[in-house]
N, C-alpha and C positions, 0 to 999 in steps of 0.2 A: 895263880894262873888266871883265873877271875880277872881280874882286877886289869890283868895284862893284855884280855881278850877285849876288857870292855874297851880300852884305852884305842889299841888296834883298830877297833871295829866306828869307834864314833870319827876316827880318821879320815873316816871313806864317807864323805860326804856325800859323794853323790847318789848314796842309796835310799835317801831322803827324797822321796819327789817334791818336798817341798823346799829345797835348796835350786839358789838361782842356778841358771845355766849356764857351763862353761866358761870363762872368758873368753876361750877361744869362738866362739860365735860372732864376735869384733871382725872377726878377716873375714867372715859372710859379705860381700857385696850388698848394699843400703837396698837395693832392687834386685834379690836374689834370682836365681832358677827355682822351678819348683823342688822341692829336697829329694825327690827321688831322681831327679837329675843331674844334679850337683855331687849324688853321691857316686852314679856312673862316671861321671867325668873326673872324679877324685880316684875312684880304683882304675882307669885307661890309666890317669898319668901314673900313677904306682906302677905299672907296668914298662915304663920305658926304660931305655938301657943307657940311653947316649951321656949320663953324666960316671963321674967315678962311684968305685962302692960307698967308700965314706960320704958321697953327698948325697946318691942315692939311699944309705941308710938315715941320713935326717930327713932328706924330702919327703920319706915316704912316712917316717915315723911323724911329722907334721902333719902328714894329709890323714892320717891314722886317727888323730885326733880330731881333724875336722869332720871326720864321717862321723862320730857321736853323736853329735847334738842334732845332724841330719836324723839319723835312724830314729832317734827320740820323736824328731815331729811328723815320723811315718807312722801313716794310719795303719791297720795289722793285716790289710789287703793289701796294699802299696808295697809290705814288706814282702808279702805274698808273691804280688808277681815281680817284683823287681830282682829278688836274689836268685841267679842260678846257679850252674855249675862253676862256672867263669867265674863271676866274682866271690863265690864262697873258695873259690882256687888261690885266689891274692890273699884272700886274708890267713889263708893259710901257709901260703908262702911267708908270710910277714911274721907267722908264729917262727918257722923252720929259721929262717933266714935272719932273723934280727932281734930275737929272744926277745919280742916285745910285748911277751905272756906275763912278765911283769907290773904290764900295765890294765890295772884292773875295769878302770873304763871302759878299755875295748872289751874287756870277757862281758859286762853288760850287754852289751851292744849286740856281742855276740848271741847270749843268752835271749834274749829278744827278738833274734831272729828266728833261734830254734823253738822257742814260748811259741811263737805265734804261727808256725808248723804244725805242732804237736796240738794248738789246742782248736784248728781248722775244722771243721766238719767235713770237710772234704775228702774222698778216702781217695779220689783221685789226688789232691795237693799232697797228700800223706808218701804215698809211692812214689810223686815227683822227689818230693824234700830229702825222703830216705835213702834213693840212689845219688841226689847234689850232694848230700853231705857223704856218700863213700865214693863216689867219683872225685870231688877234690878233695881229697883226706883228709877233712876235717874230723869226722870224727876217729879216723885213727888217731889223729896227734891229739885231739883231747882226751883219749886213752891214752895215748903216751905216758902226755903229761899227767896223770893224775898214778901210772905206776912210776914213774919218774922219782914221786913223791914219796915214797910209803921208803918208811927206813927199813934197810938189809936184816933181815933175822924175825921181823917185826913178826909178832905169832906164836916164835918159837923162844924167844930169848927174857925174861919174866922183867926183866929188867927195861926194858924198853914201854914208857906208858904209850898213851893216847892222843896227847895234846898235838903230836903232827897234826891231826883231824880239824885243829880247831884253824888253821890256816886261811883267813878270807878267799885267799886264790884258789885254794883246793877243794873249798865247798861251792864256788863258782863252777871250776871244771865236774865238780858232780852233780851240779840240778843240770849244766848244759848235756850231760851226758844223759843223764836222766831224762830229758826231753825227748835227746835225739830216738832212744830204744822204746819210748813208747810208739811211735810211728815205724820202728824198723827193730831187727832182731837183734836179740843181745849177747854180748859175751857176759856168760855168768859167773866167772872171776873177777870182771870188771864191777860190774851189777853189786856182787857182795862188797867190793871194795865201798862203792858208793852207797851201799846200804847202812853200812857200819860209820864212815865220812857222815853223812846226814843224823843216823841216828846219835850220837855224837855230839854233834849240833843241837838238835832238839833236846837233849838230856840239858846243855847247858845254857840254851832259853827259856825251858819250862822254870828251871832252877832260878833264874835272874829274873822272871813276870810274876814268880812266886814272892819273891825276895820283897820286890820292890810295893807290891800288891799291900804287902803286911807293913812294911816299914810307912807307908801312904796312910794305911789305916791306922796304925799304933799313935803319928801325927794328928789323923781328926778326929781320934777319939780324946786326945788330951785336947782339953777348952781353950787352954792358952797360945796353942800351937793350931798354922793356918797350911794347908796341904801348898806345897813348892809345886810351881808350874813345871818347874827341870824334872822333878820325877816325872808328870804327863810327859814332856818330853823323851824322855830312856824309854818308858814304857813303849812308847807308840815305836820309838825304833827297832827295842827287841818285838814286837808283833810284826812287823812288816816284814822282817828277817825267815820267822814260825810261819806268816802268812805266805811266803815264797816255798818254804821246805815243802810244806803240807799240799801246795797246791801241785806241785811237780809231783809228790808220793799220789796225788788222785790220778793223774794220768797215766804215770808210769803202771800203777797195781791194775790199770784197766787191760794190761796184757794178763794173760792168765799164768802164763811161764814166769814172766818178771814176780807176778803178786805172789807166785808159789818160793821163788828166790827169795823173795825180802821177808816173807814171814817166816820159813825156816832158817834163815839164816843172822838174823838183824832180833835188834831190843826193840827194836821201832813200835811196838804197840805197848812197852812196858813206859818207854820214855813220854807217849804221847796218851796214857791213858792217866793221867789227873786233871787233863783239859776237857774231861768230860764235865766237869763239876766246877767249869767259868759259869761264876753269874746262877749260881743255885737260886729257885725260890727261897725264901725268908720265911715260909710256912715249913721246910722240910730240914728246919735249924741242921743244915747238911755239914759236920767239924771236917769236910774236905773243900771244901766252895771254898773259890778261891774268887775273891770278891776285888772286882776293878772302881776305879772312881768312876765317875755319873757323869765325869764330863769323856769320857772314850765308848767309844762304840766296839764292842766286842764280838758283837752278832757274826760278820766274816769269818774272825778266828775258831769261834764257837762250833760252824756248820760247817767249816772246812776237820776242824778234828773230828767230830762226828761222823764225816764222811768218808774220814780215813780210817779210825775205829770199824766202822763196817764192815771194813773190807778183809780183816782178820778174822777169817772166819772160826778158825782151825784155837784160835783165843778164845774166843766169844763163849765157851762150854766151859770156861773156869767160872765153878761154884765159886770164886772170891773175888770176883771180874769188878771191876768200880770198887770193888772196898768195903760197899755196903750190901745191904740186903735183897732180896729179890722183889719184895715188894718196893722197897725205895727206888731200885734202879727204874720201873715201870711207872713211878710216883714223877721221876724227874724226865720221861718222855713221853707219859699220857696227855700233859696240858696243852701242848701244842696242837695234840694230834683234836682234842677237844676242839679247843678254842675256837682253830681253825672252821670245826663243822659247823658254829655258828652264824658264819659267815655265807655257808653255801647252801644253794637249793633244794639240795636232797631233802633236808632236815622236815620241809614243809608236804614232800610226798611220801605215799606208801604208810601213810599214819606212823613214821619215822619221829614226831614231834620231840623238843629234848628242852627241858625246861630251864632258862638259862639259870635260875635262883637254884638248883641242884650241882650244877655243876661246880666239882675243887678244884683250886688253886689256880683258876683263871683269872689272867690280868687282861678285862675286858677293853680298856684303855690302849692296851697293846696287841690287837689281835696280831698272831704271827700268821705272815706271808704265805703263800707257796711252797716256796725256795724252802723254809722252815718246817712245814708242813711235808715236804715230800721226803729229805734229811731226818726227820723225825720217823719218821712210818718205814722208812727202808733202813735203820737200826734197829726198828723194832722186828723187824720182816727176821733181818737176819740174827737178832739174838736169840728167839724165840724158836728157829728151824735149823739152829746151833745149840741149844741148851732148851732141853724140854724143861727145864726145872721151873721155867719161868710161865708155864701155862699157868698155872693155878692162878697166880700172881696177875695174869693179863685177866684171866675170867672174872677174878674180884675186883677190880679197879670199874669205882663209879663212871658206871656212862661210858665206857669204854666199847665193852660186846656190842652194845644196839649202835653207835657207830662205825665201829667195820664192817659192822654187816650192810648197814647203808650206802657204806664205801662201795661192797660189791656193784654197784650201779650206780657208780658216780659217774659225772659226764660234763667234763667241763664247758660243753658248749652251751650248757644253760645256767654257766654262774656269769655274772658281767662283772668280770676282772680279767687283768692282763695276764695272763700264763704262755710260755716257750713249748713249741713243740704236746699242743694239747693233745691230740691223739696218744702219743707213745705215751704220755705221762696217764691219761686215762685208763687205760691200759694195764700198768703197771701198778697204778695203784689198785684197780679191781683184782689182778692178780696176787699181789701182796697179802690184801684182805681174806682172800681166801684160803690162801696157804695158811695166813695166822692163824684161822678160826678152824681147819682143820688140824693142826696141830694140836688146838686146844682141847676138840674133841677125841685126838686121841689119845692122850697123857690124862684130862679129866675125868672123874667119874659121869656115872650114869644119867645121876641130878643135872649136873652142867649141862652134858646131851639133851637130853631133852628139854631143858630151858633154849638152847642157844636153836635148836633144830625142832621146834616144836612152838614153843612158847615167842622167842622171837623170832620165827620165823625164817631162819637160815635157808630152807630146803627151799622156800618160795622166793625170796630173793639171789639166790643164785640160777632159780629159772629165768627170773627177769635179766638177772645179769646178760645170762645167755640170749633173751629174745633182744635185749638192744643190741647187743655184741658191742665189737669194740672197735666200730672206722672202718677199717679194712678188711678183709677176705679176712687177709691173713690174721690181723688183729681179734677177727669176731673168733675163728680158732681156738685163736691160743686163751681166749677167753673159756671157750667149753671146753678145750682139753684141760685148763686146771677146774672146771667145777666138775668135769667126770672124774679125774684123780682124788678130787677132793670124796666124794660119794663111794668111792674104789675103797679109799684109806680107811674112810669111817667105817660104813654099815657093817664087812664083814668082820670087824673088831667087834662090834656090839652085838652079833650074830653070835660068836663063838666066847664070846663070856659066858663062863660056865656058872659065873656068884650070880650074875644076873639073869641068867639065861631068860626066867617068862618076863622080865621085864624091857631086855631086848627085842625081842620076837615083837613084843605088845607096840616097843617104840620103832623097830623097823616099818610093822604095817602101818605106823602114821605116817611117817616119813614118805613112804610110799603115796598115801592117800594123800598128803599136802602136795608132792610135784604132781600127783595126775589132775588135782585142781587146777592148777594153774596152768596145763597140758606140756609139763616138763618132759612127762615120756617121751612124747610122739617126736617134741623138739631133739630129745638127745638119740634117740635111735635113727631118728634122719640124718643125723651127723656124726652115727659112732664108728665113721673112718677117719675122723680126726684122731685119735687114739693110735691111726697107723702112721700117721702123718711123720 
């Protein structure tokens, strides 16, 4: 089955972006239109009647094909405002009308249109896209087509496996499908069909990057033997394939009804959790690290699984979760979150200082990005307020505590580097930070307490948290609503421990005495209607 998927799948060339284009791009005129005009002008004449069916079914299946390589050199605005109800209407006539779902080119094409919908910021272009696509039935017929597919009994009959799933065409109509309900609502019969179609998929990618990963390596480890570029080559095409599944699962699980469908009902985070462990450090000899050559860049697939792992939340509370241990799992997402702090300004305020010859397992040569950095700390956010087991594990990890609590007041408008959307991301990460550290305070003993809230200073960097806020009204808010939460969660835990009682009381009234230094009071009862908010 392997062997017959790989054969099918290197078929389809044009999944390659690095595969020339078309032939058909020859019948372009030497001095074209621009290509969003060209492609108007190719969907009117699909629409005319005046020749017979049969030449009308070539004409159009010809011009079918020229619109491809058009759509390819639309920028993801151009594809924006060029497609409407109208023309998303022909191409669906041309599904109905000339079973040209066949032709996998166009499902790209297609797929491209709805990618670039789905991944708009715009909540306006979102309401546009989701009424064009149920106005001209495109997405009903790619529901159609995709129960079209599923064989009769399939469920109930033990005999009947899986391998329908593995069909190029049917995993096409499930990311296009998968686009379209992230912007618009789902049928959740459909959803699970697509959940299991994908998951499916990923189980038989992970299996073949694994595969090839080891046979590469088994290669450079024997001296006589020199690593084959054609492996580089399968590899990079099954990641492109994984880098398409996962990147549609980030959009889709960002509906909350979709994310609650695919977790209950899909393997999707059993098949996608070994890619936690691409590209392990070599300090943490990890026997799951599933180790690529030096000439691929992994980092995309890496932060795109991570980003999908997150989002299982209802997962994340398996004491067996990665394989390994609790302090290992923390071991292989504290470096970045390190690293990272090296690079930023906080480190040098607030007698925050972090001495770089202490810090493990940092590859200062490679400090990680952002994008790595943000990926990092919102796995940790959510495994840690998913499985308290992992407090203890976060409190012992060197250099760890004294940076999220630095976090609490992080601000990116004093690092000079290029970051997306700084505000919300400032933001989120001060609130992340806080949620972890109270988490830790209340699963940890007494000791940790008062180190974290006493010794480093917790209590007085979430006052500052609060007096910078966060940008906005709104943002400075939701800033002091999570450090009132945070202060709600803790004290009256350590109020009502009865093993500790005098040593609570003793570290309540510091706690106390540290925010009124820094005039935390005054700031949080001027603002304790946010709490109604």
């Amino acid at each position: 089955m392997s062997d017959q998927k790989e054969e099918e799948l290197i078929n389809h060339e044009d999944k390659l972006p690095r595969i020339a284009e078309d032939s058909n791009q020859d019948v372009i005129d030497s001095k074209p239109l621009p290509a969003v005009q060209q492609v108007k002008n190719l969907i009117v004449e699909m629409q005319e009647t005046n020749q017979t069916i049969e030449q009308l079914k070539k004409s159009n299946s010809e011009k079918a094909i020229m619109i491809i390589p058009l759509i390819r050199k639309m920028s993801s605005e151009e594809i924006v405002e060029t497609f409407d109800t109208q023309l998303c209407t022909v191409i669906t006539k041309h599904f109905q009308e000339f079973k040209f779902r066949k032709e996998l080119r166009l499902l790209y094409s297609i797929k491209r249109i709805v990618k670039c919908a789905a991944e708009h910021k715009s909540l306006d272009v979102h309401q546009k896209f989701s009424q064009i696509f149920s106005d001209s039935g495109l997405r009903k017929k790619i529901g159609y087509n995709i129960v079209e597919q599923i064989p009769e009994n399939y469920g109930e009959d033990d005999y009947i496996d899986d391998d329908w799933m593995m069909e190029d065409e049917l995993q096409q109509y499930a990311l296009i499908y998968c686009y379209m309900i992230s912007i618009s609502q789902a049928d959740n019969n459909l959803l699970l069909h697509c959940g299991n179609i994908l998951g499916r998929n990923i189980n038989f990618l992970v299996y073949m990057i694994n595969e090839l990963c080891q046979e590469k390596q088994l290669k450079e480890d024997n001296k006589n033997q020199k690593g084959d570029d054609d492996d580089d080559d399968d590899l990079i095409f099954w990641i492109i394939d994984l880098e398409e599944i996962l990147n549609v699962l980030i959009y889709t699980m960002k509906v909350e009804q979709n994310r609650h469908e695919i977790i209950q009902n899909s393997s999707i985070f059993d098949e996608i959790e070994p890619l936690f462990h691409i590209g392990c450090q070599k300090n943490l000899n990890c026997p799951h690290c599933i180790a690529f050559p030096d000439s691929i860049n992994t980092q995309p697939l890496h932060l795109l699984a991570l980003e999908v792992l997150a989002q299982f939340e209802e997962d994340l509370d398996n004491p067996q979760i990665f394989s390994i241990s609790n302090d290992n799992i923390i071991a292989h997402i504290a470096p970045s979150i390190i690293a990272f702090a090296l690079q930023s300004s906080f480190q040098f305020k607030y007698s925050m200082i972090i001495e770089v010859s202490t810090l493990p397992l940092v590859n200062l040569s490679s400090l990680p990005s952002q994008k790595q950095f943000s990926v990092n700390l919102n796995l940790l956010h959510n495994l840690i307020i998913n499985n308290f087991r992992l407090a203890e594990s976060v409190a012992s990890y060197p250099n760890l505590l004294p940076i999220l609590i630095a976090f609490t007041f992080y601000n990116t408008n004093k690092i000079k580097e290029q970051s997306t959307d700084d505000n919300e991301n400032t933001l989120e990460v001060r609130n992340q930070c806080i949620n972890i550290i109270s988490e830790i305070c209340q699963y940890c003993g007494n000791q940790i307490k008062n180190k974290i809230l006493i010794e480093m200073k917790f209590a007085k960097s979430i006052t500052l948290a609060v007096c910078l806020g966060g940008g906005s009204k709104e943002q400075s808010n939701a800033v002091i609503q999570s450090a009132l939460y945070c202060f709600e969660s803790i004290i009256p835990l350590m109020i009502d421990d009865e093993i500790y009682e005098n040593q609570s009381h003793s570290l309540n009234s510091e706690i106390i005495e540290e925010i009124e230094e820094e005039g935390g009071l005054e700031e949080f009862d001027s603002l304790n209607l946010v709490r109604k908010i």
